[in-house]
C-alpha positions in Angstrom: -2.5 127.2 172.0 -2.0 124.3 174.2 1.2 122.1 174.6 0.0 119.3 172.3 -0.9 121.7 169.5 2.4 123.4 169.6 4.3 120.5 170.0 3.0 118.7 166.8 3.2 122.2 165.0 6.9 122.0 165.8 7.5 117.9 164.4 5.5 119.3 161.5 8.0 122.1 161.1 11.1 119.7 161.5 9.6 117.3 158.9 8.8 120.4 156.5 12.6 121.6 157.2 14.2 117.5 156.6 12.0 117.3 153.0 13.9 120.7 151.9 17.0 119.7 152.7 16.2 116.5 150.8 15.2 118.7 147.9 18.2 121.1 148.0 21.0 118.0 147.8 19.2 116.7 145.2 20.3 119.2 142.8 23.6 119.0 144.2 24.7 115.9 141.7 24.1 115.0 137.9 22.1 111.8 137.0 23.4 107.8 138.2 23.7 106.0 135.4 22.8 103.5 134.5 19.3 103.8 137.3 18.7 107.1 137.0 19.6 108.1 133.4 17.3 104.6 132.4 14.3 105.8 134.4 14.4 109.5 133.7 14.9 109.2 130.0 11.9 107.0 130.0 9.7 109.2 131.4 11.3 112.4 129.7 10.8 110.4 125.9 7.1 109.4 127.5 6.3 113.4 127.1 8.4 113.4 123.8 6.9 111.1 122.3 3.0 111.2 123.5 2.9 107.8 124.0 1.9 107.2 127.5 0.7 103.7 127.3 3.9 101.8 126.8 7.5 102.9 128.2 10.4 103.2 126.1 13.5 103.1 126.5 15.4 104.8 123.2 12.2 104.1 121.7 11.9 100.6 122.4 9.7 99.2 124.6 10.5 98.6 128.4 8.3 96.6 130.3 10.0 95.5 133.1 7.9 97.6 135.4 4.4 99.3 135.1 4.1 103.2 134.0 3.5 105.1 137.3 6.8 106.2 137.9 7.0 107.2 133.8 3.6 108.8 133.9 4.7 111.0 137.0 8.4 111.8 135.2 6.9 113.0 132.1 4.2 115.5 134.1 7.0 116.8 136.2 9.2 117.2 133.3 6.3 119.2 131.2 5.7 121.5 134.3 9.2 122.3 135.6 11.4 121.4 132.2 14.3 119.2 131.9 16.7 118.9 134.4 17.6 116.6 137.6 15.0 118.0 140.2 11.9 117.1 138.0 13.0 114.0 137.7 14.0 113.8 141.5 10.7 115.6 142.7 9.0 112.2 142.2 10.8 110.1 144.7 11.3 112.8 147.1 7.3 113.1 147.5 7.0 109.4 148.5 9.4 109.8 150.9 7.7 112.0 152.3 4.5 110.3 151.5 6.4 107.5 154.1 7.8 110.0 156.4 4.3 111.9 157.5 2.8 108.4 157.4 5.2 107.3 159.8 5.0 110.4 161.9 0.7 110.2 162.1 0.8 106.6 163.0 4.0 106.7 165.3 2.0 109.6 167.5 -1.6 107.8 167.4 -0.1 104.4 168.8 2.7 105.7 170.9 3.5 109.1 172.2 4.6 112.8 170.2 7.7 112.5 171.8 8.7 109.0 169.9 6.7 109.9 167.1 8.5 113.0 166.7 11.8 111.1 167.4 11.4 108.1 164.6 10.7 110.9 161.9 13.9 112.6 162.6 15.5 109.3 162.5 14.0 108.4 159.1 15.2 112.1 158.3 18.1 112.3 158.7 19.1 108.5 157.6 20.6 108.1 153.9 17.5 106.4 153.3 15.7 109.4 153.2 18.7 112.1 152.4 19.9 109.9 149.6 17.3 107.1 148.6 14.5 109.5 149.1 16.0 111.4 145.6 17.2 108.3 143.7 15.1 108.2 140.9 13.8 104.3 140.3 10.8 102.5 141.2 11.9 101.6 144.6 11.0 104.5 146.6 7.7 104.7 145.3 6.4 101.1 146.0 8.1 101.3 149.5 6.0 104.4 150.5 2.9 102.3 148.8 3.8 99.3 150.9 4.1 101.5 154.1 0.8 103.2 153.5 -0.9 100.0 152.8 0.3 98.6 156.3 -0.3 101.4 158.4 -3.9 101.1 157.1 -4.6 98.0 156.9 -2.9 97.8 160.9 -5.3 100.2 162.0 -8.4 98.9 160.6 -8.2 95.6 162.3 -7.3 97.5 165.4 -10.3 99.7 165.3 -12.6 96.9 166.9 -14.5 93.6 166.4 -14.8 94.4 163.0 -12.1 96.3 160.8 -12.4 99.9 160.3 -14.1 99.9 157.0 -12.6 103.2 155.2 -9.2 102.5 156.7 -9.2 99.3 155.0 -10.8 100.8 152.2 -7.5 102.7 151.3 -5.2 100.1 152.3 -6.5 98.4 149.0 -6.2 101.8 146.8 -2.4 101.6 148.8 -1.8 98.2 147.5 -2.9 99.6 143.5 -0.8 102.3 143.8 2.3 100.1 144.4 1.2 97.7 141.8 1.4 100.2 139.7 4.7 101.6 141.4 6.3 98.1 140.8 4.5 95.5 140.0 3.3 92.3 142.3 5.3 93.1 145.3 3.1 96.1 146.3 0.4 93.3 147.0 2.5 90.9 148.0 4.5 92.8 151.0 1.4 94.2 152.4 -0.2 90.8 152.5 2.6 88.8 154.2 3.0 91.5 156.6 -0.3 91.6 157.4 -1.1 87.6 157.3 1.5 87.1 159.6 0.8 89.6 162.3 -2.5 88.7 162.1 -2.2 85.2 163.1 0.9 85.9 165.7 -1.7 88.6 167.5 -4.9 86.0 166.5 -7.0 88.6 164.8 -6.8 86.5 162.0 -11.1 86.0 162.0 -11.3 90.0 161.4 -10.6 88.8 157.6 -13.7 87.5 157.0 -15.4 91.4 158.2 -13.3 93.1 155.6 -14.9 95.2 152.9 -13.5 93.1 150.4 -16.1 94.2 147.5 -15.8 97.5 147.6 -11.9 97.1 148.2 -11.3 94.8 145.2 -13.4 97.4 143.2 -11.4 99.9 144.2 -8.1 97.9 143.8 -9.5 97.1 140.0 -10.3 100.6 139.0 -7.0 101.7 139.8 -4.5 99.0 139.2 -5.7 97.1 136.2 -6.5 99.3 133.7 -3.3 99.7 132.5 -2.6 95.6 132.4 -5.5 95.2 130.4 -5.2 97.6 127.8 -1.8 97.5 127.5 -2.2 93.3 127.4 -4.6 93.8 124.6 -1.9 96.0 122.6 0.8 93.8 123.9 -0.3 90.0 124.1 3.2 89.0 125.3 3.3 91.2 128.5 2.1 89.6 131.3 4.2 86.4 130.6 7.3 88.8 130.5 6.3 91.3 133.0 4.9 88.4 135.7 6.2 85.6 134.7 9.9 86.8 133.5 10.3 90.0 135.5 8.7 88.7 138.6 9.2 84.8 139.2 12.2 84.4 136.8 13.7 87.4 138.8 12.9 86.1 142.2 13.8 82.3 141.9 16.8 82.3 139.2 20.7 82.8 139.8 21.7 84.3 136.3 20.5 87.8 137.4 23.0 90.7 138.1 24.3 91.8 141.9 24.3 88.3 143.3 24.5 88.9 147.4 25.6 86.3 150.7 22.4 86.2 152.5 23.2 88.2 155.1 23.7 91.4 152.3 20.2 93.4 154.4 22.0 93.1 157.6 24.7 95.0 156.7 22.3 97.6 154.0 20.5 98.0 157.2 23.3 99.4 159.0 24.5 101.6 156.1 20.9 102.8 155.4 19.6 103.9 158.8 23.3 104.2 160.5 23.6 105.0 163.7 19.8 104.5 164.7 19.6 100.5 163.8 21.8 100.3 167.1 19.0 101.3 169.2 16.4 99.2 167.3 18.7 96.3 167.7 19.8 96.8 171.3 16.1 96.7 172.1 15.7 93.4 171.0 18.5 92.1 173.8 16.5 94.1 176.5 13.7 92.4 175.9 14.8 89.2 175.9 15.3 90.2 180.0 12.3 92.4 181.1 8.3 92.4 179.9 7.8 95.0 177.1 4.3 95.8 178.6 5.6 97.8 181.2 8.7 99.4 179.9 7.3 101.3 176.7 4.2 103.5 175.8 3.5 101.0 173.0 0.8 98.1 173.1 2.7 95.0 172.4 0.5 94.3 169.2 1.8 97.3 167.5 5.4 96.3 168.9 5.0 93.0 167.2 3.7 94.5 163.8 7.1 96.2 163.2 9.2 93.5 164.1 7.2 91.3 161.9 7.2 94.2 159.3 10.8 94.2 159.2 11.7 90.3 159.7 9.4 89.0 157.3 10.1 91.6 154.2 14.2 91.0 155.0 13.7 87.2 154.8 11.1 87.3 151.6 13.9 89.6 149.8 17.4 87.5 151.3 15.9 84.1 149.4 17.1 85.5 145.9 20.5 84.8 144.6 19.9 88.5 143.3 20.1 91.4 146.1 19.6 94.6 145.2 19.7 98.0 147.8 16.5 99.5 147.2 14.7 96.4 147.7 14.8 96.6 151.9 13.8 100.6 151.6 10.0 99.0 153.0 10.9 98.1 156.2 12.5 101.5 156.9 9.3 103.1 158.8 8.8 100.2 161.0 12.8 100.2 161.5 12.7 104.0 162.6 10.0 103.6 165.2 11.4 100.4 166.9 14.7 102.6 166.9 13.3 105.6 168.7 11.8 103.3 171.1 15.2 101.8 171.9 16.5 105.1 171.8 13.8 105.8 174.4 14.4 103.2 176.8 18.2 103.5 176.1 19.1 107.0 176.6 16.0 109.0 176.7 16.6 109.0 180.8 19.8 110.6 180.2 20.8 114.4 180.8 22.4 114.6 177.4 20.4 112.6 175.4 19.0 115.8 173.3 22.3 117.0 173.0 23.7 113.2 171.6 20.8 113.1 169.3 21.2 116.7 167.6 24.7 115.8 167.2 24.2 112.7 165.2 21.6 114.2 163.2 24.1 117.2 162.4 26.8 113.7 161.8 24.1 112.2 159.4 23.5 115.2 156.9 27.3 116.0 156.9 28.0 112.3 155.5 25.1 112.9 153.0 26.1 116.0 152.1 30.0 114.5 151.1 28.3 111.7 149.4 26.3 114.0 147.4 29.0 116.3 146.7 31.9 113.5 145.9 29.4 111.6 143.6 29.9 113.2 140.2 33.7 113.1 140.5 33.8 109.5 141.0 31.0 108.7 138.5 32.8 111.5 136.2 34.0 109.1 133.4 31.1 106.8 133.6 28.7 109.7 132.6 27.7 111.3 129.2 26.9 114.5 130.8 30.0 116.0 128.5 29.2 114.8 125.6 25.6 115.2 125.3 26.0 119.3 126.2 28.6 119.0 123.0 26.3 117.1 121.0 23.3 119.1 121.8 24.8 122.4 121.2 26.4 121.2 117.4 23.5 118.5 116.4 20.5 119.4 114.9 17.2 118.0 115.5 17.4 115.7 112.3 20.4 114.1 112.7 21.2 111.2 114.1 22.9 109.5 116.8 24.8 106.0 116.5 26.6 104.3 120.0 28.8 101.4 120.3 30.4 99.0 123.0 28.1 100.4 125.6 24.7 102.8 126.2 25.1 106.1 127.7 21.8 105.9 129.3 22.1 109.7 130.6 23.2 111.0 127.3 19.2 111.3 125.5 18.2 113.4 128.6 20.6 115.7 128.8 20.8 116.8 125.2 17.4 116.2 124.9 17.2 114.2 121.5 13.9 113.6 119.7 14.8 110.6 117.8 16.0 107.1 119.2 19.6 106.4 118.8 20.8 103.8 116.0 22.5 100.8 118.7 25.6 98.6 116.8 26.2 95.6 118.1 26.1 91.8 117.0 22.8 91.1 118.3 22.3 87.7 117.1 25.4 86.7 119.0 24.8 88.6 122.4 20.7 86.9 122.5 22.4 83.4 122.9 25.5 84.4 125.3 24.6 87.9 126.9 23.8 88.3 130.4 21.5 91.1 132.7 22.7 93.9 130.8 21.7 97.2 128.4 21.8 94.7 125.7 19.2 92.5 127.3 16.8 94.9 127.8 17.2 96.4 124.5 16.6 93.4 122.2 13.9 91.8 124.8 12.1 95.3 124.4 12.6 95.0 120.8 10.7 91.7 120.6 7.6 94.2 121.3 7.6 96.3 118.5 9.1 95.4 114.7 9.6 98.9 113.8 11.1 100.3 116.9 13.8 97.3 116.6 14.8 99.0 113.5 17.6 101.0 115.6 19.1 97.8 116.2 21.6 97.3 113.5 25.0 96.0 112.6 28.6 97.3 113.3 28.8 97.1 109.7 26.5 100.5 109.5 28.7 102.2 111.0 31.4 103.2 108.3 28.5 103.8 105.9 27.2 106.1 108.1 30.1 108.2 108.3 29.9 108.6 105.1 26.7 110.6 105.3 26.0 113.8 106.6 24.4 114.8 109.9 25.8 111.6 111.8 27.0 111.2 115.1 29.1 108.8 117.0 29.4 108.0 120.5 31.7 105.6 122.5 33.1 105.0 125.2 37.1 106.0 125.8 39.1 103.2 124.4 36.7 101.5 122.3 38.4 99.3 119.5 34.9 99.4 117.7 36.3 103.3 116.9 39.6 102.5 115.7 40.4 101.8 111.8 36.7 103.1 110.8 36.5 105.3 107.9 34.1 108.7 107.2 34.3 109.6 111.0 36.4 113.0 112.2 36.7 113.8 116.3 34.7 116.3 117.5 34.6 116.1 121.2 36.6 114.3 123.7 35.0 113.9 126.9 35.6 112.3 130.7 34.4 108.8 129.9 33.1 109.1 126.3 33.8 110.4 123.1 31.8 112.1 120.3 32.9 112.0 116.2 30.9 113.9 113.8 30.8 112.4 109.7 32.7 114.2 107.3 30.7 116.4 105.8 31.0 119.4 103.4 28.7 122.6 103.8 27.7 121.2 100.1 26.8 117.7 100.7 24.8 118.8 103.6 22.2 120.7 101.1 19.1 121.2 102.7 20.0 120.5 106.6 22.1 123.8 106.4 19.5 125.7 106.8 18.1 124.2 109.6 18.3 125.4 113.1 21.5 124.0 114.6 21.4 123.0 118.3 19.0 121.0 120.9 16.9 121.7 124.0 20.1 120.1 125.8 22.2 123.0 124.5 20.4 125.3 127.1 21.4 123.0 130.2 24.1 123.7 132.7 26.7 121.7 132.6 27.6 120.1 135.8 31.8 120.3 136.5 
């Protein structure tokens, strides 16, 4: 076997051995809330329910983004059963979707040695250890977008004319994150593309795209989801588009408002230390021709700046700032750092020894995050209560919440009905912000019958007066306090569970049936 051959086996090996230790901490911690315990439960009451045209969210509709992330939940979830890791498989194969696609492209346009280098970078960065197992939609449109460039990239560098296959699945790229997340896995791609087209003048290339065949191919996969579930739904696009999308981009009432320079410093955090080197590179080549000082063509040089300039500066206009949204400029982020790292140290005698050491430094500080997560999140979480509930409730009873949604609480006991939601809904669709009760009552406008588990916090003493009801709130709640028919059961970190009070005699028939939930069987985490 020659050198080349065993060199790539060995980068093949190191990304292999990075993806399993991305799997192995991410069954190290219980569900975020509210991200992760929204997103799984969706997919999770997907399989439950058999509807896989419309997303639900305790059996309301949620339409803020399109089903791919739901439809891949629910399949993991049906193969592997209920727990954290099926829900976490999903992310953790587009990052590595974005990590071998980095690796190929990095070694085609540069050398092994940097290719190999930017991987391990992207690795062992908490975009990868920790953002490659967060379960939302960001992680799957970022790979999308990255896929999309690399493609398109190497199509128009192919020749005269693109390279029509290449460019061929830079459009099924551009579906998939359409379906990952909506407009912004066109949208990316495009201004990436537009702009390093015209900067390198390639722009005429355009014209020699296959753009009937692409667009065909970009229809088959994207939009047969819009349409049907458009004709089901005739509100949808306006909300999903017009609400979700522009509203979203352009307004200032959304949550997590952010100073501009809020990606300069997720930057840092995201691919600490190696943004150093990418950064440092910029101030050496202010002083001395690129040409000359790295095995990189300056067309591919310019792609990744633009890559990463262009997607921070579309994302910094909005008020609203959230992390996940700079994960797709981490590839082209990774390689410009190894070539800094390259021109920086990669002279030096200890440079291997310096790297290995902050790689070792990068896992440890994932590793503590992982592992410190669930005590800080601890009284935040339903986890507790949802193992009580599961193991006392039986499938036919139901579930009413107050004061505030324990998004994580459905998946872990593994409920089969929708939980009954109190709250003065009237009130909170004039004067409520971004919140749970936002995307409950907007869902709700979907579907008359599923808005039935929207009710008053007048139910709630009735309901205690009838067997087979649960309560759930959160520590402290005054919503609890004076209200008659309800008995403790379970007192938990954050939340708290009262049963009605019930007699074996008033509960008639339901004491014969099976007591107990799929969620009984779960492991609890401590």
């Amino acid at each position: 076997m020659n050198t080349s051959l065993t060199e790539q086996k060995k980068s093949w090996l190191i990304l292999a051995g990075l993806w399993l230790v991305l799997l192995t901490l991410a069954v190290l911690r219980p569900l975020a809330v509210p991200d992760e315990g929204r997103y799984g439960e969706i997919g999770r009451w997907m399989l439950e329910s058999g509807d896989w045209l419309t997303p639900r969210l305790n059996g309301i509709p949620f339409f803020h983004k399109p089903p791919y992330l739901y439809w891949l939940e629910a399949m993991s979830v049906a193969t592997l059963g209920t727990h954290e890791l099926a829900l976490r498989l999903i992310p953790a194969l587009h990052v590595g979707l974005m990590l071998v696609a980095l690796y190929v492209s990095a070694r085609i346009i540069s050398t092994e040695q940097i290719a190999r280098r930017a991987a391990m970078m992207l690795g062992t960065s908490l975009t990868f250890l920790i953002g490659g197992q967060y379960v939302n939609h960001d992680m799957l449109v970022a790979s999308w977008i990255g896929v999309a460039i690399w493609c398109f990239a190497f199509a128009f560098m192919a020749g005269d004319r693109p390279h029509a296959t290449l460019a061929r699945v830079g459009f099924i790229a551009c579906a998939m994150g359409m379906l990952s997340k909506g407009l912004i896995g066109i949208a990316l791609p495009g201004l990436v593309i537009f702009i390093w087209l015209l900067w390198t003048r390639q722009f005429k290339k355009v014209l020699y795209l296959p753009w009937l065949s692409g667009l065909t191919l970009f229809a088959l996969i994207a939009l047969p989801w819009f349409v049907i579930a458009q004709q089901k739904y005739p509100q949808l696009f306006d909300y999903m588009f017009i609400n979700q999308h522009f509203k979203r981009y352009t307004a200032t009432s959304y949550n997590n408002p952010q100073p501009w320079w809020f990606y300069l410093l997720t930057l840092v955090l995201l691919m600490f230390p190696w943004v150093f080197f990418a950064l440092n590179q910029v101030r050496r080549s202010a002083h001395r021709a690129l040409g000359a000082a790295l095995p990189m063509s300056r067309a591919w040089w310019s792609l990744c700046w633009i890559w990463v300039v262009a997607i921070m500066v579309f994302f910094s206009i909005p008020n609203s700032k959230l992390v996940g949204y700079v994960l797709p400029v981490m590839p082209a982020l990774a390689l410009l750092s190894a070539l800094g790292w390259e021109r920086t140290l990669g002279h030096r005698s200890f440079s291997g020894k310096l790297f290995a050491g902050l790689c070792v430094l990068n896992l440890g500080i994932a590793l503590t995050l992982v592992l410190k997560v669930g005590d800080v999140t601890r009284t935040g979480r339903a986890q507790d209560v949802a193992q009580a509930l599961a193991c006392a409730a039986r499938p036919s009873d139901t579930v009413y919440v107050a004061g505030a949604f324990p998004y994580d609480l459905p998946f872990y006991a593994q409920t089969s009905k929708p939980m009954v939601v109190l709250g003065e809904w009237a009130a909170w669709r004039k004067a409520v912000g971004d919140g749970w009760q936002r995307e409950l009552f907007e869902g709700a406008d979907f579907d008359a019958h599923a808005a039935r588990v929207l009710q008053s916090p007048s139910e709630l003493a009735k309901a205690g007066a009838v067997p087979g009801n649960w309560f759930v709130t959160q520590r402290g709640n005054p919503v609890a306090e004076g209200v008659t028919g309800w008995k403790l059961f379970y007192e938990g970190a954050g939340w708290v569970l009262y049963q009605s009070v019930t007699t074996s005699a008033a509960e008639g028939p339901k004491s014969a049936e099976h007591k107990g939930l799929p969620g009984c069987k779960n492991q609890r985490h401590e």
